[in-house]
C-alpha positions as CSV (number, residue, x, y, z in Angstrom):
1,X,36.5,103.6,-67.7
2,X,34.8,107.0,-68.1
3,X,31.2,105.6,-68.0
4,X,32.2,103.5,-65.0
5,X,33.6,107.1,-63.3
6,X,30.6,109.2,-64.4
7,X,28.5,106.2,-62.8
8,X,30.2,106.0,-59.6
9,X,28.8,109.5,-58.2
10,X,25.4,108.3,-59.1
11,X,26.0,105.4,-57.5
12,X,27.1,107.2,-54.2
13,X,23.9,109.7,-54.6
14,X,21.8,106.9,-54.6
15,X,22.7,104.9,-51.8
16,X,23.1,107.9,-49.8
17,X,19.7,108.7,-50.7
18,X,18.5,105.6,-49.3
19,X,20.1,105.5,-45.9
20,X,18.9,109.0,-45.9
21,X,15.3,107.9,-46.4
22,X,15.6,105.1,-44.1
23,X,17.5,107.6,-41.1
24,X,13.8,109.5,-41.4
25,X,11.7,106.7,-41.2
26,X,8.8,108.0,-40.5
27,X,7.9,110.5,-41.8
28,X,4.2,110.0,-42.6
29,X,1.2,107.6,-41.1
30,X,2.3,104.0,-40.8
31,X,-0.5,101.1,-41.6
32,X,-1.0,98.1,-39.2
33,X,-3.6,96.0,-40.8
34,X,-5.5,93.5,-38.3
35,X,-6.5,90.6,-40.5
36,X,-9.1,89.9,-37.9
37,X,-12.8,91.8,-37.7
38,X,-12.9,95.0,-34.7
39,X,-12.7,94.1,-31.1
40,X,-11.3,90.4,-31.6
41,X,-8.2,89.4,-29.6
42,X,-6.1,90.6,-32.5
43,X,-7.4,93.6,-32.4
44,X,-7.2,93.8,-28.9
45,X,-3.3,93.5,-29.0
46,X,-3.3,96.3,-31.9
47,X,-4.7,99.1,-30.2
48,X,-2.1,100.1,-27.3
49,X,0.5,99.0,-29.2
50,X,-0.8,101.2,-32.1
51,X,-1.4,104.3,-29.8
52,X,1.8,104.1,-28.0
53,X,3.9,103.5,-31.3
54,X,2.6,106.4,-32.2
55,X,3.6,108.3,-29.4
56,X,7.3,107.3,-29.7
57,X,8.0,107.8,-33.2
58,X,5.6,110.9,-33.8
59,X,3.5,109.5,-36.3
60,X,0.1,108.2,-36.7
61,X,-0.6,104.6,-36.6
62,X,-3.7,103.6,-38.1
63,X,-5.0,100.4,-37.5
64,X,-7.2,99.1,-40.1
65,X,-9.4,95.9,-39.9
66,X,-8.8,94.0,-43.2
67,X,-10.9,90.2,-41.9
68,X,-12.0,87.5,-44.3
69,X,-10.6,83.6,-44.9
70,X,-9.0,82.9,-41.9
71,X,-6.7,86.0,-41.8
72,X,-5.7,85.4,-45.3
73,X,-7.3,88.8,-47.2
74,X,-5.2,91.3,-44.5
75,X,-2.4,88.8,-45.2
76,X,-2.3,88.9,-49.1
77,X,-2.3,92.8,-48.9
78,X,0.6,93.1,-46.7
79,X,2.2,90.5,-48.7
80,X,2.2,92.8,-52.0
81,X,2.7,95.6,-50.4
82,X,5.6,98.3,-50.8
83,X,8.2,97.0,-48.1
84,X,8.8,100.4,-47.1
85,X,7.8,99.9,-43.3
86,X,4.4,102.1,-43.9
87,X,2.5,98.9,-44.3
88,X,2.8,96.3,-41.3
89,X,0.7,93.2,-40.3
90,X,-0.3,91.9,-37.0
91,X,-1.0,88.4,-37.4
92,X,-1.8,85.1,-35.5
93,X,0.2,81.8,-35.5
94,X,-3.5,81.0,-37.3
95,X,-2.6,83.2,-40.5
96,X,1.6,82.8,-40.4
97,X,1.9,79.1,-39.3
98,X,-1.4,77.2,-40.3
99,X,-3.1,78.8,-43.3
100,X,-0.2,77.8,-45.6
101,X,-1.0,74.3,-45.0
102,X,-4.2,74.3,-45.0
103,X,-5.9,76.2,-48.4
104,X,-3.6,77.5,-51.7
105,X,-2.2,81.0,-51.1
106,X,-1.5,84.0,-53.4
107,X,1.6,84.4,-51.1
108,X,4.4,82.6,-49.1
109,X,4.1,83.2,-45.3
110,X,7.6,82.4,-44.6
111,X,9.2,84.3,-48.0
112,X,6.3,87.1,-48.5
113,X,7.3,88.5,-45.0
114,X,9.8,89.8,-42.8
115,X,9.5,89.3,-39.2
116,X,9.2,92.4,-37.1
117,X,8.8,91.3,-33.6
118,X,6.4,88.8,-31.1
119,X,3.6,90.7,-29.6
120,X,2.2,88.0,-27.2
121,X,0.9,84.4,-26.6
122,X,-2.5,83.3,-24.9
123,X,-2.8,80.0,-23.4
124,X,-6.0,78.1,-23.9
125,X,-7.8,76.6,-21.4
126,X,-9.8,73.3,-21.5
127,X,-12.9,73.6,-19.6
128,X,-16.4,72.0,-18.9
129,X,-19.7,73.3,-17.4
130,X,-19.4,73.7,-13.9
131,X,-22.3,71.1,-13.6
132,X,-20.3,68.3,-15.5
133,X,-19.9,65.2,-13.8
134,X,-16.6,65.8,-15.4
135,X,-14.1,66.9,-12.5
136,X,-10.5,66.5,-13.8
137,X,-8.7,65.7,-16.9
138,X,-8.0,62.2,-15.9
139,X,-12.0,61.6,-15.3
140,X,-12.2,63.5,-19.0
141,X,-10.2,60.8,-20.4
142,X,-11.8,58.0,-18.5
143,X,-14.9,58.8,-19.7
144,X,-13.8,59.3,-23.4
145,X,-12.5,56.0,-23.0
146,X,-15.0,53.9,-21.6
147,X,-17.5,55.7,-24.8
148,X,-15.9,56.8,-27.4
149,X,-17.2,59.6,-29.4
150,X,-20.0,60.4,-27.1
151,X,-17.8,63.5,-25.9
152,X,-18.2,66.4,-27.6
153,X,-15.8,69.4,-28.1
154,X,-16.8,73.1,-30.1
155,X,-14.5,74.2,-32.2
156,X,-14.8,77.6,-33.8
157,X,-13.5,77.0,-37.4
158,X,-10.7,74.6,-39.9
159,X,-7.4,75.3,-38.5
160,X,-8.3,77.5,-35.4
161,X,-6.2,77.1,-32.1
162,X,-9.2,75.2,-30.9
163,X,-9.5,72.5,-33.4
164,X,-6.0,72.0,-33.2
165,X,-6.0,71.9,-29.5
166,X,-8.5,69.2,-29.5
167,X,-6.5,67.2,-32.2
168,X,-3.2,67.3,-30.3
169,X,-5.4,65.9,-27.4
170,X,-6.8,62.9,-28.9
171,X,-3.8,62.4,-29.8
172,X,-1.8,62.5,-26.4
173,X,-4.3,61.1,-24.5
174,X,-5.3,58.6,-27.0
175,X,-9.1,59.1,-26.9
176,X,-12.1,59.6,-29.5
177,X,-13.9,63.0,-28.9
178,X,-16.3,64.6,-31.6
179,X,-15.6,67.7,-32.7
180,X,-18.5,69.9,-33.3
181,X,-17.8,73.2,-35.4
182,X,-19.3,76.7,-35.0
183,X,-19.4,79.9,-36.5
184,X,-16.6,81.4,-34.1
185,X,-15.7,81.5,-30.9
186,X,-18.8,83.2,-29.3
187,X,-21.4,80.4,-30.1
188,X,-19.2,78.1,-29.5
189,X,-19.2,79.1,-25.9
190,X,-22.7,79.7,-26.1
191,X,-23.0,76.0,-27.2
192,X,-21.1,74.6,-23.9
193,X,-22.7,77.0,-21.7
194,X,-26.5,76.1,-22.9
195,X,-25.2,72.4,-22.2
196,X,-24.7,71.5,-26.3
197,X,-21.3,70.5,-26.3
198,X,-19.1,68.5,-23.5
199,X,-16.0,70.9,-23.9
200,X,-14.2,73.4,-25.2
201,X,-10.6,74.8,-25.9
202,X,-10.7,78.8,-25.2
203,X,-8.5,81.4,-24.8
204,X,-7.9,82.3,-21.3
205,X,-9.3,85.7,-22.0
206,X,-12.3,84.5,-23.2
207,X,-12.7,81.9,-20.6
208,X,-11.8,83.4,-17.6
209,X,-15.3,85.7,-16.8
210,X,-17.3,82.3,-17.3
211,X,-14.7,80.5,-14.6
212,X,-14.5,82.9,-12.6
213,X,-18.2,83.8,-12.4
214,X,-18.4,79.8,-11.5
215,X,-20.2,79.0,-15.1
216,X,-17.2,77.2,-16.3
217,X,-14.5,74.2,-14.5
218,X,-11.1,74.4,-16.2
219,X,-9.7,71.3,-16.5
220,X,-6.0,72.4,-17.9
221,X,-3.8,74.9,-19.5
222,X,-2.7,74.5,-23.1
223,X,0.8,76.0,-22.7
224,X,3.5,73.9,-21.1
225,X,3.8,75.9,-17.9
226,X,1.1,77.2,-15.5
227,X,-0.8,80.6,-16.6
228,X,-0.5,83.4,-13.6
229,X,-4.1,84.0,-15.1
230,X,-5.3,80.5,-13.5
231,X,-2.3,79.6,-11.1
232,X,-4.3,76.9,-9.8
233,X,-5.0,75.4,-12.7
234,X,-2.7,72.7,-13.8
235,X,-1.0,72.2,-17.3
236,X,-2.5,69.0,-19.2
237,X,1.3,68.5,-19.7
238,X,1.5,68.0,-15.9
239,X,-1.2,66.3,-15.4
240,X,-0.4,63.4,-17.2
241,X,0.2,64.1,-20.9
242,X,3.9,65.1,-21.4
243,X,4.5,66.5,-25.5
244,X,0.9,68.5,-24.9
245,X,1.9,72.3,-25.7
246,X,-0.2,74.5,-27.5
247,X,0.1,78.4,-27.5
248,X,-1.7,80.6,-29.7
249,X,0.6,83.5,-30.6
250,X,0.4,87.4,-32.2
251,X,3.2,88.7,-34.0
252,X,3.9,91.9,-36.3
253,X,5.6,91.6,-39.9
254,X,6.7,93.7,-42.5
255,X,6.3,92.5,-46.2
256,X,9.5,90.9,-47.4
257,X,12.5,93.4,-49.0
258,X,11.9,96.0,-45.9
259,X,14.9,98.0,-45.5
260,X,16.5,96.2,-41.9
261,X,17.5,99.0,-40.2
262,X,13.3,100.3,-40.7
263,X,13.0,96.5,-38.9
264,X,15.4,96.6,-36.7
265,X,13.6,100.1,-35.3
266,X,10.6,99.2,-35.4
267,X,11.6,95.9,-32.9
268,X,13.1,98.1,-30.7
269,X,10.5,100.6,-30.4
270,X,7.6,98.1,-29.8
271,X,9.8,96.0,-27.4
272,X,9.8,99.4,-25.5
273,X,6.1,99.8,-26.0
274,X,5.5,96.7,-24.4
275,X,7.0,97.2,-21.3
276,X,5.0,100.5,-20.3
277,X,3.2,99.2,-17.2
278,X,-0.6,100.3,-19.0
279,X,0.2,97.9,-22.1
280,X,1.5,95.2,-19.9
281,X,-1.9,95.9,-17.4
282,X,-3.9,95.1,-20.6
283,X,-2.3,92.3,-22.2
284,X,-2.1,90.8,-18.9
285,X,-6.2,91.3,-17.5
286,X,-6.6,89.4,-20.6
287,X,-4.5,86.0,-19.5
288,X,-1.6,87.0,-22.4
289,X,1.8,86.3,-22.3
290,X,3.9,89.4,-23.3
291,X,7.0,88.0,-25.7
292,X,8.9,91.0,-27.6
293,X,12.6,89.8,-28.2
294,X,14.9,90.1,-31.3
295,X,14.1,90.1,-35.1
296,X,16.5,87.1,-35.4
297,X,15.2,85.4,-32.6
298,X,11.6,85.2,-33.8
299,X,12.9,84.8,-37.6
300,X,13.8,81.3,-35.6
301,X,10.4,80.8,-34.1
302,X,8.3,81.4,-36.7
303,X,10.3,79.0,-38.9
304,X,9.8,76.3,-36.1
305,X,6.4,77.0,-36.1
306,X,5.6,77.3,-39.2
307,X,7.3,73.8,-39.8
308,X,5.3,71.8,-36.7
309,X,1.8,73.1,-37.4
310,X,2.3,72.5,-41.1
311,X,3.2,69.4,-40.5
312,X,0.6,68.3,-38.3
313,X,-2.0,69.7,-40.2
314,X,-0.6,67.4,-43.0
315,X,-0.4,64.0,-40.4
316,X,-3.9,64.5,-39.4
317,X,-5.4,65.0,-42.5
318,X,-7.1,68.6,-41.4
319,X,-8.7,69.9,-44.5
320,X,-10.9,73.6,-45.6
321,X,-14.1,72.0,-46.2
């Protein structure tokens, strides 16, 4: 009983140590690690909300590019890092939903992580030259019908949102289109654009100059409503292919074991970030989505995700050559 008593202050000390550590949070620099190289769309997404983090809880944070395997070398070092909120990861439905699936991880993108908070979605958009023959989805599929495998699409790597995208459509519209990889996503546009390819799945960032500068003819929107970026522009859902939704998304994470009141603050303060009409004005000149929402909430999503791309990754045989 008298080691129990003489424990029982220390005890107290501690925990009140703790909660007094967490009530302070932060109180120096905080990392976000892109797992993507400088000036990508992950990137993109980091830097306002990085700067304007910053300005709400009066510390620096630093982003710092960490690219290599698909997202997987930021990843790992967020994943072993001390889940004191000073290390944070914005990721892609790429590196927390597909990866896992896909090649053998040092770390568990469900268990190694604790979600923090959606950043945003872009909506890809299917589009051909603005010379095609090629003037709607339903003449798209025709044609892929009446010659199969003559079609080509450029995909930009295993895994990525356009590969996928492409995959979910062969499946939905029941055609044969060859897939044609590059080296990312800027010669894959090159590749359509010099007349290579047939296609291509794109962000709507990316995308939109080309269309809008009449190089490119969207076709449809991956998501399963319309984009405000291209109003006009119907869904392929709409236009004929019900089940067809396909959203790229960015997210932010904490490695697993972070205190939840650090995670519930930090939800909170990006949330407000996000609605600041200069970080909305970006995110939205570049045809994204703005999310935000509660921890639980996207705990949910992420699970969903995580289970539906790793499942058809698995059906279709998609494999890291």
């Amino acid at each position: 009983m008298r080691i129990l008593n003489r424990c029982i202050p220390l005890l107290v000390a501690l925990l009140a140590a703790g909660t007094g550590a967490s009530a302070a949070y932060p109180d120096k620099p905080i990392q976000l690690i892109v797992p993507y190289p400088p000036a990508g769309m992950t990137d993109v997404f980091a830097r306002p909300i990085g700067q304007r983090l910053s300005e709400r809880l009066g510390q620096a944070v630093v982003i710092v590019n960490r690219p290599g395997a698909g997202g997987t070398v930021g990843a790992a070092q967020v994943a072993k890092a001390n889940p004191d909120g000073y290390t944070l990861i914005l990721g892609t439905f790429g590196s927390h939903a597909v990866n896992d699936a896909l090649m053998k991880l040092s770390y568990n993108s469900l268990k190694d992580f604790t979600p923090v908070i959606p950043v945003a979605a872009v909506p890809s958009v299917l589009s051909v030259l603005a010379t095609s023959p090629i003037t709607s989805l339903q003449d798209l599929v025709a044609r892929a019908r009446a010659r199969p495998g003559e079609l080509t699409h450029a995909s930009t790597g295993i895994g990525a949102s356009p590969q996928l995208c492409i995959e979910l459509f062969k499946q939905v519209a029941k055609v044969d289109i060859t897939d044609v990889m590059y080296n990312g996503g800027g010669p894959a546009l090159v590749a359509l654009l010099g007349g290579q390819v047939t296609m291509i799945f794109d962000t709507i960032g990316t995308s939109m100059p080309q269309i809008k500068a009449g190089k490119l003819r969207p076709l449809g929107i991956s998501s399963d409503h319309r984009s405000p970026a291209l109003s006009d522009v119907p869904t392929i859902a709409e236009s004929g292919y019900p089940g067809f939704n396909l959203v790229p998304w960015f997210a932010i994470w904490a490695p697993a074991g972070t205190p939840p009141e650090i995670v519930q603050k930090l939800n909170v303060e990006i949330n407000a970030v996000m609605k600041l009409p200069d970080v909305q004005e970006r995110f939205l000149g570049i045809g994204a989505e703005i999310m935000g929402g509660s921890v639980e909430d996207f705990a949910a999503f992420h699970r969903a995700e995580y289970a539906r791309w790793g499942k058809f990754i698995r059906d279709t045989g998609i494999k890291v050559q």
